[in-house]
N, C-alpha and C positions, 0 to 999 in steps of 0.2 A: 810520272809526268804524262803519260802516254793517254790520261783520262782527263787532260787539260788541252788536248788537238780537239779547235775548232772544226766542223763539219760542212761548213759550211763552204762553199767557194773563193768569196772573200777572205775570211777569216783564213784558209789554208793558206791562199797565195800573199796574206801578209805575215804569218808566220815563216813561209818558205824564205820570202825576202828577207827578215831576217836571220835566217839562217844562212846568209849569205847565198840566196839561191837568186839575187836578182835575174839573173838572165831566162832561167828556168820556169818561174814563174810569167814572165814576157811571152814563152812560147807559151805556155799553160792558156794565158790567159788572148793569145790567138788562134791556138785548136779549135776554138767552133765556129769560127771563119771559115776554117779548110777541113770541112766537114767531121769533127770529130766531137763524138757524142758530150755531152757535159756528164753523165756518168762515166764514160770510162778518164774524162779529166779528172773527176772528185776522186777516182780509184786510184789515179798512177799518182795526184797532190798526195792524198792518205800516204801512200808507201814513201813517197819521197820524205816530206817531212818526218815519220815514222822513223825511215833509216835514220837522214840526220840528226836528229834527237840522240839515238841510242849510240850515236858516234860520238854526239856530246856528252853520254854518260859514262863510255869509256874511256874518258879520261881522266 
């Protein structure tokens, strides 16, 4: 599944949401208000959905 995560910004943060990441995604997507680079957001979106995913798959 892990060759099906969008790369994209969008595409992350509407994944994340659903994975029940509403709130996380919100902050995501006001990190570059409060100076935070849009790569290190596509970085820490990749890992978060990454995690969740493999959380959905152990189960």
């Amino acid at each position: 599944m892990a060759d099906q995560i969008p790369y994209d910004l969008e595409g992350l943060l509407a994944l994340l949401e659903r994975l029940d990441g509403a709130e996380e995604a919100a902050v995501a997507r006001a990190a570059p208000e409060g100076g935070v680079s849009r790569e290190r957001v596509l970085d820490e979106l990749s890992r978060e959905v990454t995690r969740r995913l493999a959380r959905l798959e152990e189960r």
